[in-house]
LUMLOMI-862399 format. One line per field, with one value per residue (C-alpha): x, y, z; residue number from 1. Coordinates in steps of 0.1 Angstrom, whole numbers. Example, Ala and Ser with C-alpha at 12.3 -4.5 7.8 and 13.67 -1.06 7.14 Angstrom:
2
px <- 123 | 137
py <- -45 | -11
pz <- 78 | 71
n <- 1 | 2
***
This chain:
216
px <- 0 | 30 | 43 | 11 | 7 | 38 | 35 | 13 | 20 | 8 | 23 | 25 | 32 | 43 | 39 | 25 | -7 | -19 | -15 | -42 | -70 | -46 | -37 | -73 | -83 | -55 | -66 | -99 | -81 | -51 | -67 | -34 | -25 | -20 | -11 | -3 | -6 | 18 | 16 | 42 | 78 | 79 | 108 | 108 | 141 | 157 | 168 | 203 | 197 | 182 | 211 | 238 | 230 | 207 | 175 | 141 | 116 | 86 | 80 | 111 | 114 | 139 | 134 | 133 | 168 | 154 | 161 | 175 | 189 | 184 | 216 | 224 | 190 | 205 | 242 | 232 | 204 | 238 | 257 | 230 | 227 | 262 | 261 | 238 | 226 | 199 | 181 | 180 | 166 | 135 | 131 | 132 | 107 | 87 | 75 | 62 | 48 | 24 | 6 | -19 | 1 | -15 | -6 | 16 | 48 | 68 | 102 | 104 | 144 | 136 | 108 | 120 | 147 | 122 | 104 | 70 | 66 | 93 | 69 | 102 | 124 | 95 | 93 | 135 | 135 | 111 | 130 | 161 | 145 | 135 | 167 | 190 | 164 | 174 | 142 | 145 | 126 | 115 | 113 | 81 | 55 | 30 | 15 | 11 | -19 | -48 | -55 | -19 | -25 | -60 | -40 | -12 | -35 | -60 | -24 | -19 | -50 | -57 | -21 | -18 | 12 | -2 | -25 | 3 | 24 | -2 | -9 | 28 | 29 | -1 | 17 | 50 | 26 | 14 | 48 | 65 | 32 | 36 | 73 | 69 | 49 | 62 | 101 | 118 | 151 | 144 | 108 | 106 | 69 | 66 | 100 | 83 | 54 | 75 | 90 | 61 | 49 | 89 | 82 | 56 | 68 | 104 | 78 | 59 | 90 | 103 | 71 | 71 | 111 | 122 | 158 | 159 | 183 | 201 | 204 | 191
py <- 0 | 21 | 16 | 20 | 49 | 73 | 52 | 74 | 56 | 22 | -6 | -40 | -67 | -103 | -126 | -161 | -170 | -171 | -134 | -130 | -117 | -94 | -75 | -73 | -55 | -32 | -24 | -12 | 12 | 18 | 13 | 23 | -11 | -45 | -76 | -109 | -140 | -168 | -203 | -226 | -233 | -274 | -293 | -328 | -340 | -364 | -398 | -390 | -356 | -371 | -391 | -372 | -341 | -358 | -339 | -343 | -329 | -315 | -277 | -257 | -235 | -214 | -225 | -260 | -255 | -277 | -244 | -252 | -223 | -213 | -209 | -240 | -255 | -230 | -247 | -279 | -270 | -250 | -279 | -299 | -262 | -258 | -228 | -210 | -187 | -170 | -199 | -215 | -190 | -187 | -229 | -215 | -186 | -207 | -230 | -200 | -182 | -212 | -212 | -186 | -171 | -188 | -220 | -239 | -246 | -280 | -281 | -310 | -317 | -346 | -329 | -296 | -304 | -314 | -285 | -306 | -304 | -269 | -242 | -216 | -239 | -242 | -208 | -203 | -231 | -213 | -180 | -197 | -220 | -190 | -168 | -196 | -199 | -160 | -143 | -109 | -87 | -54 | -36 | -24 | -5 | -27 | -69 | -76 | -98 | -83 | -115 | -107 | -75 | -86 | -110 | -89 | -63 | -90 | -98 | -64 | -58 | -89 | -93 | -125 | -130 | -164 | -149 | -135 | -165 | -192 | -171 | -170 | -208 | -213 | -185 | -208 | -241 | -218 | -209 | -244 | -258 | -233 | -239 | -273 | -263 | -229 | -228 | -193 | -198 | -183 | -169 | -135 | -137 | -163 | -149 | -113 | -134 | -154 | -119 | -104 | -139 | -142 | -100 | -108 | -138 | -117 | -87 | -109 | -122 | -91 | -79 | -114 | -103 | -129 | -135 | -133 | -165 | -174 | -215 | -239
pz <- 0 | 9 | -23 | -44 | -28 | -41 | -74 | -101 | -133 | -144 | -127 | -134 | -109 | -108 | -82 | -75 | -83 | -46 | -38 | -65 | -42 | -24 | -56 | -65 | -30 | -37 | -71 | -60 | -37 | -62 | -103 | -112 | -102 | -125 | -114 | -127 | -106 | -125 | -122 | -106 | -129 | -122 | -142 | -153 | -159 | -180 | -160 | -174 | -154 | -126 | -122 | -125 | -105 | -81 | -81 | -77 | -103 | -90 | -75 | -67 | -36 | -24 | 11 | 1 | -9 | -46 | -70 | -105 | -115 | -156 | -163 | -154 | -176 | -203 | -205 | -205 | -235 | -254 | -257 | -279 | -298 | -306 | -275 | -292 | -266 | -280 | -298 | -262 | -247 | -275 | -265 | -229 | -233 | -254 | -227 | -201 | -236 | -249 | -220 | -201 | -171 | -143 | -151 | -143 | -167 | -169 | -185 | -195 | -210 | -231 | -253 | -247 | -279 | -308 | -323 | -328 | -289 | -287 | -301 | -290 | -312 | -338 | -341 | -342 | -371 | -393 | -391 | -399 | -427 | -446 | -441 | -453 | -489 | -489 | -479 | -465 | -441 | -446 | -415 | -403 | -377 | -375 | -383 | -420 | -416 | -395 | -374 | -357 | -352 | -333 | -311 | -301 | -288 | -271 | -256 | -246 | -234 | -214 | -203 | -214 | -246 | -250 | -280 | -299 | -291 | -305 | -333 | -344 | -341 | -367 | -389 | -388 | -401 | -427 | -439 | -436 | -454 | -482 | -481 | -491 | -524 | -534 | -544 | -532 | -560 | -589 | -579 | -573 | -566 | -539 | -522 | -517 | -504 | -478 | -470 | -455 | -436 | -422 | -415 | -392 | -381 | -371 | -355 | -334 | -320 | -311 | -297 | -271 | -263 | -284 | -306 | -345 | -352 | -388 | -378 | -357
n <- 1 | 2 | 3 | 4 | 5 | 6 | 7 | 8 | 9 | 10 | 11 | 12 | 13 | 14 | 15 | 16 | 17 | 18 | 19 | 20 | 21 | 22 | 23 | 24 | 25 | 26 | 27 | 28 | 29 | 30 | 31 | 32 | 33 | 34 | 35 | 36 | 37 | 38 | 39 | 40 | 41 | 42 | 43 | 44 | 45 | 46 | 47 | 48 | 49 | 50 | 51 | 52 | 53 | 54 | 55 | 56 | 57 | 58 | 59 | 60 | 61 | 62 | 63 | 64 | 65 | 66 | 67 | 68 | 69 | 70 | 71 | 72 | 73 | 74 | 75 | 76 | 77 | 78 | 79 | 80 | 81 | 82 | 83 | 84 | 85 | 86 | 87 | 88 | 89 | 90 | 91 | 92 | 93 | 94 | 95 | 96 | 97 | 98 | 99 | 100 | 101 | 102 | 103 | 104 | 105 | 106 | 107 | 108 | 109 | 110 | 111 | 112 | 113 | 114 | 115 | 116 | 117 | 118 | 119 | 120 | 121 | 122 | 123 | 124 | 125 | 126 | 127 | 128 | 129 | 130 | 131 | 132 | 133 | 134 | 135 | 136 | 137 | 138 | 139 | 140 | 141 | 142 | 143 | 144 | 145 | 146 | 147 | 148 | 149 | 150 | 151 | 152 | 153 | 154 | 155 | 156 | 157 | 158 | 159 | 160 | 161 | 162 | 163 | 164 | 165 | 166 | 167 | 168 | 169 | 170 | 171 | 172 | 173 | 174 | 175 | 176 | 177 | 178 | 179 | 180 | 181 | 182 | 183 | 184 | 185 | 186 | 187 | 188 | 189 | 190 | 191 | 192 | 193 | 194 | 195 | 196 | 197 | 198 | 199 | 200 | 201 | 202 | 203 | 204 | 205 | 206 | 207 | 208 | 209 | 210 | 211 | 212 | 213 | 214 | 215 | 216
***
């Protein structure tokens, strides 16, 4: 209240789900106030994993002493990725993205590496497919196609990037589909078309604070 109090702007906060109700009191005394109530992070490790650092899966908790630290998750993920930081952190980011902010998220290490069950990888691969057939961006204000626009300000507006996310992911099945049946060499017409899909494929990322990547 203290806080909320001196603060005049819009303010954003993020904490567990449970403090829910608290946040909503305080917003009918502060409306200046948002909040975000996030689901648990849980992982599910590999049993080479398991074995060899000797942990649990299940909830992690500072005062449990059972926190796996992401930088840890993230070097073990660079060496299958050639250390490839920023692709690993779009697989990263691409598990808490896909799903609605209170629930809860499962990192699961054996899946996590194949981009039919990786939507952050899926989308990385995609990016990468079309840059290495030569297709360039053309940089931009706004979504191409209207139905992205639509989701990223229902994401906006309900908090909740999962729209934009999920939409990104059926614009990468378009593309890959289209990919298969549409040759880029030697087409000038279908390469300016896979421009403006990989446009808003690249803007959407970058809108959800994700990395533009040239292999995967």
């Amino acid at each position: 209240i203290a806080l909320a109090s001196t603060l005049n702007d819009e303010t954003l906060y993020l904490t567990g789900y449970e403090q829910v109700n608290h946040f909503n009191t305080l917003k009918n005394i502060f409306p200046q106030v948002n909040h975000i109530g996030l689901g648990l992070v849980k992982f599910q490790a590999s049993n080479k994993m398991d074995a060899r650092d000797n942990k649990q899966s299940g909830k992690m908790s500072t005062r449990l002493g059972n926190v796996i630290f992401m930088s840890d998750l993230m070097n073990d993920l660079m060496k299958e990725f050639d250390g490839n930081e920023k692709l690993c952190y779009n697989i990263f980011a691409g598990y808490i993205l896909k799903n609605h902010p209170t629930s809860d998220k499962v990192f699961n290490m054996d899946t996590i590496k194949n981009p039919k069950n990786s939507p952050g990888l899926y989308l990385s691969y995609t990016v990468a497919r079309l840059k290495s057939a030569g297709v360039e961006m053309s940089g931009q204000k706004d979504f191409f196609k209207q139905e992205l626009q639509y989701n990223f300000l229902k994401s906006k507006s309900t908090l909740n990037p999962t729209y934009l996310f999920n939409a990104l992911t059926d614009l990468c099945k378009e593309i890959n589909t289209l990919y298969s049946t549409h040759h880029i060499v030697g087409n000038e017409e279908n390469k300016k078309m896979f421009g403006l899909l990989l446009s808003d494929l690249d803007f959407g990322m970058k809108k959800l604070g994700l990395f533009e990547v040239d292999k995967v």
